[in-house]
TIDREN-30060 format. One record per residue: residue in three letters; x, y, z of N, C-alpha, C, O, CB in turn. Coordinates in steps of 0.1 Angstrom, whole numbers, m for minus. Glycine has a CB too. Layout:
% residues N
rest:ALA	n_u:X	n_v:Y	n_w:Z	ca_u:X	ca_v:Y	ca_w:Z	c_u:X	c_v:Y	c_w:Z	o_u:X	o_v:Y	o_w:Z	cb_u:X	cb_v:Y	cb_w:Z
...
% end
This chain:
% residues 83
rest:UNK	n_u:8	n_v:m12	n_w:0	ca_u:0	ca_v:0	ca_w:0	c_u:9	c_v:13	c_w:0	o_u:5	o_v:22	o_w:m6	cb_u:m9	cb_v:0	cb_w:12
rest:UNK	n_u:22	n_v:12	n_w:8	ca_u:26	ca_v:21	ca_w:2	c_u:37	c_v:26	c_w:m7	o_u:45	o_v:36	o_w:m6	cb_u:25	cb_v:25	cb_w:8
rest:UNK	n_u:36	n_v:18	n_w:m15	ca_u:45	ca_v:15	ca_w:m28	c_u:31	c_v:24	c_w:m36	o_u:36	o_v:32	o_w:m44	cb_u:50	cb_v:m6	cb_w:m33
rest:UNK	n_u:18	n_v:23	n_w:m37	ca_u:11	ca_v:30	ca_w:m43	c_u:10	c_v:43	c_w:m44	o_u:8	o_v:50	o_w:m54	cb_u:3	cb_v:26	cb_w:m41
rest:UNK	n_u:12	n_v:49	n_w:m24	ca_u:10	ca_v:63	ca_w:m29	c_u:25	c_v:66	c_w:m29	o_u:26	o_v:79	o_w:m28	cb_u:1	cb_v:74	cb_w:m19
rest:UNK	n_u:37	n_v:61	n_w:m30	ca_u:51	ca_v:67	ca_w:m34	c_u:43	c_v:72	c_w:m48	o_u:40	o_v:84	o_w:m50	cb_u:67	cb_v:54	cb_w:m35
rest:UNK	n_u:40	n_v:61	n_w:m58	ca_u:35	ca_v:60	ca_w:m74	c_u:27	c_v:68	c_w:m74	o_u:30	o_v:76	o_w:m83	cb_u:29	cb_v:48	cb_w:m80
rest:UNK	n_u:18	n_v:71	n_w:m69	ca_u:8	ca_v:83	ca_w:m68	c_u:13	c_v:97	c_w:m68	o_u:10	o_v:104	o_w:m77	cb_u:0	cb_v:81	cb_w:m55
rest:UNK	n_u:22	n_v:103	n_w:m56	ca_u:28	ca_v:112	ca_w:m54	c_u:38	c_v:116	c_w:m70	o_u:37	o_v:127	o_w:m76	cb_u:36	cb_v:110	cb_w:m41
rest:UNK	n_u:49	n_v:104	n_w:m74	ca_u:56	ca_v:104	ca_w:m86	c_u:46	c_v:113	c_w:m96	o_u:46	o_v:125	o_w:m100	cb_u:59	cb_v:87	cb_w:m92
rest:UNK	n_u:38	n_v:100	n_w:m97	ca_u:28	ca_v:103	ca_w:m108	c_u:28	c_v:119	c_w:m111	o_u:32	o_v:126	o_w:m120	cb_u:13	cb_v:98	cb_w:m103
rest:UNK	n_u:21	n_v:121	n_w:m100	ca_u:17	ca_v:137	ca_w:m98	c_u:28	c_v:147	c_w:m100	o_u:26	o_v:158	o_w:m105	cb_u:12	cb_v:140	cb_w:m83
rest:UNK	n_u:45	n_v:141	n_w:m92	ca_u:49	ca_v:151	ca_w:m96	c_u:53	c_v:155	c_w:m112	o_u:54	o_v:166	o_w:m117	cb_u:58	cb_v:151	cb_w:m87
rest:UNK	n_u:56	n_v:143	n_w:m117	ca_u:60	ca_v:139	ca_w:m130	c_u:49	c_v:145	c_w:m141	o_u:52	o_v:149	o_w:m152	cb_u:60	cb_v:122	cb_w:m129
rest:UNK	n_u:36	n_v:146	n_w:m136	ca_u:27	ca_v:156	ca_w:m147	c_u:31	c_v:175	c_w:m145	o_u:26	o_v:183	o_w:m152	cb_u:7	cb_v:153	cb_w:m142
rest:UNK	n_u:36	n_v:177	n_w:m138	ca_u:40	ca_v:191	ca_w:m138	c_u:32	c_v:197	c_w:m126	o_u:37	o_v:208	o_w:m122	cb_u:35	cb_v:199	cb_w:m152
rest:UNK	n_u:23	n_v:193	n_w:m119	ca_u:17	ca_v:194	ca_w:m105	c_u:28	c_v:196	c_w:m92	o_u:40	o_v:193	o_w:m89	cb_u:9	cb_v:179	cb_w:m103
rest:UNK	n_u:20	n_v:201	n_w:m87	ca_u:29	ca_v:198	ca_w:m70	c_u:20	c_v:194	c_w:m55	o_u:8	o_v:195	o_w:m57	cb_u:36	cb_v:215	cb_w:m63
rest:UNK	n_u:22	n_v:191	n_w:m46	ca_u:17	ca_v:185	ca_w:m38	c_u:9	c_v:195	c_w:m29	o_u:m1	o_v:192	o_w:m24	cb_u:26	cb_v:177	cb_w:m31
rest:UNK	n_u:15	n_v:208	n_w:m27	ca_u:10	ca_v:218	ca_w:m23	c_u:3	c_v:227	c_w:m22	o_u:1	o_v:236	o_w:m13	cb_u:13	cb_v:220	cb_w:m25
rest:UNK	n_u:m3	n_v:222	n_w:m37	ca_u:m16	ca_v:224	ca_w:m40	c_u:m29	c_v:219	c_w:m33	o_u:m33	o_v:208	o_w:m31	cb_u:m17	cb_v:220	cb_w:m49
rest:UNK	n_u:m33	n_v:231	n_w:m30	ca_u:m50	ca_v:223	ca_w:m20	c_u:m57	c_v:214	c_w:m31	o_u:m56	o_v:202	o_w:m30	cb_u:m66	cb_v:236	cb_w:m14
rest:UNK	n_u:m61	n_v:219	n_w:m38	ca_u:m69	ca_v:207	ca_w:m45	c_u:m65	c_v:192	c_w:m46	o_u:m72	o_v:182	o_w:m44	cb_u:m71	cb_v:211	cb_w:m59
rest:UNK	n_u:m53	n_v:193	n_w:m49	ca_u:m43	ca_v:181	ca_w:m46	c_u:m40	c_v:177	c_w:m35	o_u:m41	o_v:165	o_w:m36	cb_u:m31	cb_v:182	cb_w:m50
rest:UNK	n_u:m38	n_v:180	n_w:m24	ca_u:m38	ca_v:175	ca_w:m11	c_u:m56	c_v:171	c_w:m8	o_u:m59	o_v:164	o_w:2	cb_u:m30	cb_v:187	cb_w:m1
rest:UNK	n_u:m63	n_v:175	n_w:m15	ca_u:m75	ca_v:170	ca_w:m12	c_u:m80	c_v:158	c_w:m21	o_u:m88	o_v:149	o_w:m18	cb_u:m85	cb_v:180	cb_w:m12
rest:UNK	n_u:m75	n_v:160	n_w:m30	ca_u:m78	ca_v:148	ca_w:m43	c_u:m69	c_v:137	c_w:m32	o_u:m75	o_v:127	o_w:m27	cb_u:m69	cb_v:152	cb_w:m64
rest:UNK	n_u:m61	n_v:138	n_w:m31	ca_u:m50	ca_v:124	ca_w:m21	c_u:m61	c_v:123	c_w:m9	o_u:m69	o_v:114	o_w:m7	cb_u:m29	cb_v:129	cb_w:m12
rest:UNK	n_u:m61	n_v:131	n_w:m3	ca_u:m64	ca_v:128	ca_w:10	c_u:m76	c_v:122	c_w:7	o_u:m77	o_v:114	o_w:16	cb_u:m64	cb_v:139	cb_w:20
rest:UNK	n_u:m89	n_v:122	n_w:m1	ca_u:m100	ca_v:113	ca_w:m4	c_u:m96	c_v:102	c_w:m8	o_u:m97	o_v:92	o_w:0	cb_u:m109	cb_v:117	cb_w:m14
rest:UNK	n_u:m88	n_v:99	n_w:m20	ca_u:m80	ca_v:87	ca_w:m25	c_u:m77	c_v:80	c_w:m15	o_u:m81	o_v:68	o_w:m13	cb_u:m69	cb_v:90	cb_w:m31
rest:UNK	n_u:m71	n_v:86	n_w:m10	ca_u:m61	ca_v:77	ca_w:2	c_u:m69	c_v:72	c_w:15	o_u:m65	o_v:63	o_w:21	cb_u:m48	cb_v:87	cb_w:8
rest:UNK	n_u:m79	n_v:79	n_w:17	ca_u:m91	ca_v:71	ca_w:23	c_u:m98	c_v:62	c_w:19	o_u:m102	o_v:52	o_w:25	cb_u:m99	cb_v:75	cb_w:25
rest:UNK	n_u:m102	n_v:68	n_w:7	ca_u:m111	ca_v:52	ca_w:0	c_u:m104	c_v:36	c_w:m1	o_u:m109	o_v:25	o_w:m2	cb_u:m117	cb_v:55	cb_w:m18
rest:UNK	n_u:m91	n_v:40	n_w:m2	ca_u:m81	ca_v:30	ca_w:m8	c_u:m77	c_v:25	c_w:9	o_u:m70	o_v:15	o_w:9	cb_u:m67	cb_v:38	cb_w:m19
rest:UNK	n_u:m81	n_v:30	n_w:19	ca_u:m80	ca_v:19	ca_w:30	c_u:m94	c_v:21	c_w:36	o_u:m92	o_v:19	o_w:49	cb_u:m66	cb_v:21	cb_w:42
rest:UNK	n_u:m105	n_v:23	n_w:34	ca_u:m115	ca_v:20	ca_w:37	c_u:m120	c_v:12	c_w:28	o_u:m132	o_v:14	o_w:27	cb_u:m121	cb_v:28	cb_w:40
rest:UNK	n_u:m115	n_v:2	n_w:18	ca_u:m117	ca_v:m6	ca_w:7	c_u:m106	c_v:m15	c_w:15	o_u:m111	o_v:m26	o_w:20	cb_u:m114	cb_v:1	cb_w:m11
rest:UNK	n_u:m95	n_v:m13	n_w:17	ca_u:m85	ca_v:m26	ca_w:22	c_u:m92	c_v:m31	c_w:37	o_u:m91	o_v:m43	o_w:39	cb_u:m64	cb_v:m19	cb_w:25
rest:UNK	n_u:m98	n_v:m24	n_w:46	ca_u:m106	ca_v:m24	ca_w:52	c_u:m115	c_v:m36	c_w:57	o_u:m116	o_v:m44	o_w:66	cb_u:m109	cb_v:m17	cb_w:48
rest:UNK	n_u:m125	n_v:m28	n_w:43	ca_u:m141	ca_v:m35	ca_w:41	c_u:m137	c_v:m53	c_w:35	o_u:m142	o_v:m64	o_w:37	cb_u:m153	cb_v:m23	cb_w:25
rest:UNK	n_u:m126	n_v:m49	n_w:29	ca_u:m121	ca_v:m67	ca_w:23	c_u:m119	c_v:m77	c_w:37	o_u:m125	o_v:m88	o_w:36	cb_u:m101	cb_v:m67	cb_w:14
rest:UNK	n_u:m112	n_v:m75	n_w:46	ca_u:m117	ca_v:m83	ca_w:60	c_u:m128	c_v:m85	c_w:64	o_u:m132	o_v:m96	o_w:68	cb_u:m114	cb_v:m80	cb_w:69
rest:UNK	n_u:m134	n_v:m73	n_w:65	ca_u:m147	ca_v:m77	ca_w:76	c_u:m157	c_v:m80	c_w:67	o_u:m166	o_v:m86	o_w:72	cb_u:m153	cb_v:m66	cb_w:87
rest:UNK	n_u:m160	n_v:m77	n_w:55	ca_u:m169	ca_v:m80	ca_w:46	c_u:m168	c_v:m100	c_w:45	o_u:m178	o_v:m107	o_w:44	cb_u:m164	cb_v:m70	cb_w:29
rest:UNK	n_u:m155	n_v:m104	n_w:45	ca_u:m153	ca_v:m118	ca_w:42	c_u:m158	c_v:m125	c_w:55	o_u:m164	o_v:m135	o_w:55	cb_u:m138	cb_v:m121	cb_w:38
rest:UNK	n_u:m155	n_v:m117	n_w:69	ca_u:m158	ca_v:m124	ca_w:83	c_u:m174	c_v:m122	c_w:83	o_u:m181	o_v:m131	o_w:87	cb_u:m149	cb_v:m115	cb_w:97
rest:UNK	n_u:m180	n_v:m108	n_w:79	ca_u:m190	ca_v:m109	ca_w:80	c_u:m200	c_v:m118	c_w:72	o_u:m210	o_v:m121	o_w:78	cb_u:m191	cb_v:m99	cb_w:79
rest:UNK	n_u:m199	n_v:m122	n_w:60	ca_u:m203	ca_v:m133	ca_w:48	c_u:m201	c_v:m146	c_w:60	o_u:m209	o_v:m155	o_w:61	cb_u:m190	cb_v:m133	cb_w:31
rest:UNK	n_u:m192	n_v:m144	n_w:65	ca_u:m191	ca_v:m165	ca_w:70	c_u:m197	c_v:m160	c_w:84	o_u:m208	o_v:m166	o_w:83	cb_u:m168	cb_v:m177	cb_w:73
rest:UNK	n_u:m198	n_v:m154	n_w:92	ca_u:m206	ca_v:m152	ca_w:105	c_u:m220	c_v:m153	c_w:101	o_u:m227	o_v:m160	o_w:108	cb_u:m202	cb_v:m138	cb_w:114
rest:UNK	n_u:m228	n_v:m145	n_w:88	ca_u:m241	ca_v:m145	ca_w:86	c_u:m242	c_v:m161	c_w:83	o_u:m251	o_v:m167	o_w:88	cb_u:m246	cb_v:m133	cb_w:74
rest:UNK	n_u:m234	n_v:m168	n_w:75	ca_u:m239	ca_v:m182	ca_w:71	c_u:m241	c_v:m188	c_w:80	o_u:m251	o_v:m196	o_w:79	cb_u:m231	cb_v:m190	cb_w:64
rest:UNK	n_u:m233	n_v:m187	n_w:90	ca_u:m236	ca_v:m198	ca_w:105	c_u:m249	c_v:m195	c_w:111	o_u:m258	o_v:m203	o_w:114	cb_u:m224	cb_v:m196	cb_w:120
rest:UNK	n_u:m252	n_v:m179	n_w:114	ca_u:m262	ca_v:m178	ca_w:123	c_u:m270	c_v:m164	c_w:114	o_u:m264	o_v:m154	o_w:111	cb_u:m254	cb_v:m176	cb_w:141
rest:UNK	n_u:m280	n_v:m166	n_w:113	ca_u:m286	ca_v:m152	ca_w:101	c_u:m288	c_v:m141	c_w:114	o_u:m290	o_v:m130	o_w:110	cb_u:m305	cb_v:m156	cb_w:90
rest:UNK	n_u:m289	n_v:m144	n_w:127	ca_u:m293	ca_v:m130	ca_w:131	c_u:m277	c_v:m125	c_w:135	o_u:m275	o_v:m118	o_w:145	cb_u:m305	cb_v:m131	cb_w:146
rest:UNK	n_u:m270	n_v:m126	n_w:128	ca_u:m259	ca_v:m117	ca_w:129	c_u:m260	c_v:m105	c_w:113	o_u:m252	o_v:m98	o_w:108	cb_u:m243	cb_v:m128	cb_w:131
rest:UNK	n_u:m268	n_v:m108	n_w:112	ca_u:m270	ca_v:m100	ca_w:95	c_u:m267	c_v:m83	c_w:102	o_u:m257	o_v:m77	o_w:98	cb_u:m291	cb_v:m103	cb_w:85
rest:UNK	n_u:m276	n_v:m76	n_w:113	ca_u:m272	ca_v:m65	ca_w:114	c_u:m262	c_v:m63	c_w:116	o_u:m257	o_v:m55	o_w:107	cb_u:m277	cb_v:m60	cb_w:120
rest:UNK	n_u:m253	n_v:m66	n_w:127	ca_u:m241	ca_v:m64	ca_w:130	c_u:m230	c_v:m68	c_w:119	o_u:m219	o_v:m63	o_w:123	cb_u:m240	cb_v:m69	cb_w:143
rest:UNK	n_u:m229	n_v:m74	n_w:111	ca_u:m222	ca_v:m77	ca_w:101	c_u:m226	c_v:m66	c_w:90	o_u:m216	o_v:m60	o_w:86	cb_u:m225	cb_v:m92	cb_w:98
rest:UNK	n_u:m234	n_v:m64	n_w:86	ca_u:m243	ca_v:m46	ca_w:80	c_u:m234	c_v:m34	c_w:84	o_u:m227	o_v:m26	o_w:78	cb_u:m262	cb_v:m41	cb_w:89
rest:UNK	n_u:m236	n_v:m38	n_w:98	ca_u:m227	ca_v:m18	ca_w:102	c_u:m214	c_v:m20	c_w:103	o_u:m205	o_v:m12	o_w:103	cb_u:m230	cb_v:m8	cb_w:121
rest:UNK	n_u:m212	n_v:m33	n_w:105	ca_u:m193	ca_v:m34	ca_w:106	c_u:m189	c_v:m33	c_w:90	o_u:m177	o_v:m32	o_w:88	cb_u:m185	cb_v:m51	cb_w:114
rest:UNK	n_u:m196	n_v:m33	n_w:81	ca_u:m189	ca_v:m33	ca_w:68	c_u:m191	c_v:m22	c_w:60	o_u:m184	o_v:m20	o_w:50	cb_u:m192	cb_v:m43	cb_w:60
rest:UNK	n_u:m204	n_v:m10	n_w:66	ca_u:m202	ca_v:0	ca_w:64	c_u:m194	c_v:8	c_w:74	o_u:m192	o_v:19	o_w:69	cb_u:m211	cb_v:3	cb_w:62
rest:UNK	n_u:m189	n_v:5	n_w:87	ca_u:m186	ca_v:16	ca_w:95	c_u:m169	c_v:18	c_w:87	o_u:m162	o_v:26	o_w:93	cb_u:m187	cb_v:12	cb_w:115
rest:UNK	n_u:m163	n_v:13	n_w:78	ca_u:m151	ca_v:22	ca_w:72	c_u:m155	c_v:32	c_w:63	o_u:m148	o_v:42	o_w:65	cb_u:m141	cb_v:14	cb_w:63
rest:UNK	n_u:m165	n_v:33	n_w:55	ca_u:m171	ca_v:40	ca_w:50	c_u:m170	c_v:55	c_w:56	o_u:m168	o_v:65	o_w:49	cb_u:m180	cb_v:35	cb_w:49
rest:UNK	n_u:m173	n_v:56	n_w:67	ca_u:m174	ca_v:73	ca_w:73	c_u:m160	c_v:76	c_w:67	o_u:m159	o_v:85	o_w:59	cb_u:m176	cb_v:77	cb_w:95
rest:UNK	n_u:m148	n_v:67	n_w:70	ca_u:m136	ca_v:75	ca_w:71	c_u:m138	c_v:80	c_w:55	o_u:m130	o_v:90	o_w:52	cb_u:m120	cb_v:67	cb_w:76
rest:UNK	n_u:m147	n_v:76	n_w:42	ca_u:m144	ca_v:86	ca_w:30	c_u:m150	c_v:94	c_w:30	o_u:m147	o_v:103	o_w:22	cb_u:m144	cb_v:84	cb_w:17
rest:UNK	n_u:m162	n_v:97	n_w:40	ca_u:m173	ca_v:106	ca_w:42	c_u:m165	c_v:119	c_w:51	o_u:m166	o_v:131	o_w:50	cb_u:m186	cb_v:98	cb_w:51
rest:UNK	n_u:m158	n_v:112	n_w:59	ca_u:m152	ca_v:123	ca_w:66	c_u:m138	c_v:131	c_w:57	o_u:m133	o_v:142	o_w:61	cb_u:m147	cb_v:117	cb_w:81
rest:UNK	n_u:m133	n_v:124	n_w:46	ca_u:m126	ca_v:129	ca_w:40	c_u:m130	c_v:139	c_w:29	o_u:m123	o_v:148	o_w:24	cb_u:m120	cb_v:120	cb_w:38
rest:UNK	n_u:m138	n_v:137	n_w:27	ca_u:m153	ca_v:143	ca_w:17	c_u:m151	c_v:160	c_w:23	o_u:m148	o_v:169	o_w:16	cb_u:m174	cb_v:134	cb_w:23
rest:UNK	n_u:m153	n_v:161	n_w:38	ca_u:m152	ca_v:168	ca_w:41	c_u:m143	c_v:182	c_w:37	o_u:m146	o_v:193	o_w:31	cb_u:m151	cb_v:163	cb_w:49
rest:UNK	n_u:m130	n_v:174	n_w:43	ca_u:m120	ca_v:181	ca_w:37	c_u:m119	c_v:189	c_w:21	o_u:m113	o_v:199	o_w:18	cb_u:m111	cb_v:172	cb_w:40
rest:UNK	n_u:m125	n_v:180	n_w:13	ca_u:m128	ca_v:189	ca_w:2	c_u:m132	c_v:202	c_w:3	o_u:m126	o_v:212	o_w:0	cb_u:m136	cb_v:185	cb_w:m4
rest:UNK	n_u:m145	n_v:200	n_w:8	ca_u:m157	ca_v:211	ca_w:10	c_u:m151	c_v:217	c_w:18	o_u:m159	o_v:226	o_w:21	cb_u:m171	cb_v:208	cb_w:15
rest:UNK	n_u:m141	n_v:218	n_w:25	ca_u:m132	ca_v:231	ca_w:36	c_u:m124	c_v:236	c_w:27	o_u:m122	o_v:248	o_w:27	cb_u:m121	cb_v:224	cb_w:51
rest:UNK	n_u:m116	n_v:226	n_w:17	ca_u:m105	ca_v:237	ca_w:6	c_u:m113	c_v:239	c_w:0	o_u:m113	o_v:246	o_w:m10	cb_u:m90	cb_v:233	cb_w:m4
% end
């Protein structure tokens, strides 16, 4: 994971961009949320799938644990709407 954003940052500097840039520090800083609230949801989404098969009344709690990574891109969202 972070061999991606070294590549990410490259990337960026390598188009004529700089990091310094708000828009750019906000474009990453969403990115870079979704991309571990996705590495995330891949565990508990798999734990949650085999806990519902054994017993179905675990369906809610297996529901909010696979959305609760989600806020962190919601809260990163944020940060847009502030730059």
């Amino acid at each position: 994971m972070l061999e991606a954003t070294n590549e990410l940052g490259n990337v960026a500097l390598q188009a004529g961009g700089t990091l310094t840039n708000p828009s750019a520090a906000a474009a990453l800083a969403v990115g870079l949320a979704a991309l571990g609230a996705g590495y995330a949801e891949r565990g508990i989404g798999s734990a949650a799938v085999g806990a519902m098969a054994e017993d179905d009344d675990l369906f809610v709690n297996g529901l909010i644990l696979t959305v609760l990574p989600e806020t962190i891109v919601i809260l990163a969202l944020v940060v847009v709407f502030i730059v």
